[in-house]
N, C-alpha and C positions, 0 to 999 in steps of 0.2 A: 872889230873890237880889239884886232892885236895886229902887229907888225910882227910875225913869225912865231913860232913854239915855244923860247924865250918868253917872251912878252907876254905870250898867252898866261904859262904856266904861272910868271909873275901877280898878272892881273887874277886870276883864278887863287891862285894861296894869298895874295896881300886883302882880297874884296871877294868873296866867293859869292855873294850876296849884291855884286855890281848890276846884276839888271832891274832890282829893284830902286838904283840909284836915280831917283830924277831930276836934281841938282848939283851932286857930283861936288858936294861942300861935306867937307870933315864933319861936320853938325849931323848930315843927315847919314855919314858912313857908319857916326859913331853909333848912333842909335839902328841902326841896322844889325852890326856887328854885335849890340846887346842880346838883340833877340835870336841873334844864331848862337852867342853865348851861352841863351838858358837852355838850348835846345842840345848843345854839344860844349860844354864845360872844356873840356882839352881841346877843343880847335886848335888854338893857339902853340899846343906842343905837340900835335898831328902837323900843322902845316910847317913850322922848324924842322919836325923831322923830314918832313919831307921836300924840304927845299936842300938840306944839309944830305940826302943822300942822291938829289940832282945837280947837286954843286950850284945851288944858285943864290945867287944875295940877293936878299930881298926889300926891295925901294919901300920908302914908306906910305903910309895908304895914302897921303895926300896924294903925292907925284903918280902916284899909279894911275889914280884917278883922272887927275890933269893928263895925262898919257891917253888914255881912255876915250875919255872926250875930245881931243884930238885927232886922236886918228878914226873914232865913229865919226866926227861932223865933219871938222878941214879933210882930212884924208878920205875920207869914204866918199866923198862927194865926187872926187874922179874913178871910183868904180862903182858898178852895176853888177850886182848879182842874179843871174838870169837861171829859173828853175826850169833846166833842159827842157824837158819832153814835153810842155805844154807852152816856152818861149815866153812867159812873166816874168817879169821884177820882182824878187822879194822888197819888201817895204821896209826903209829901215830901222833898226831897233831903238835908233838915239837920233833926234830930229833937234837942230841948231833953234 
């Protein structure tokens, strides 16, 4: 889902709401991000603050996205997540 801690944190503050994404189109973010609106009003000035005291600038939700979906489909498809002690694949979370 991220290319390092960076990118996590970004994807997490810009789309907290990204694994309900199953188009990964501003359309379906926005209405996403409504319903975490009605649920938490300040989101918006929780995640500034909280990017503003990780130092980090934050992409817009489009390109997060497109990031997202990138490194879930094209990237993730050269690795395998394997659940140690029983030697399975997890399945992945976002399928091209």
């Amino acid at each position: 889902m991220a290319m390092g801690l960076p990118e996590l944190l970004r994807l997490l503050l810009v789309a907290p709401w990204w694994r309900d994404c199953q188009t990964f189109t501003d359309e379906e973010s926005l209405e996403l991000a409504a319903e975490y609106l009605e649920d938490m009003p300040d989101l918006v000035a929780r995640r500034d603050r909280a990017a503003a005291a990780l130092g980090l600038d934050l992409p817009e939700q489009a390109e997060v996205l497109a990031r997202l979906r990138e490194v879930a489909v094209r990237v993730g498809e050269s690795f395998v997540l394997i659940f140690t002690p029983e030697g399975h694949p997890y399945e992945p979370l976002i399928r091209s």
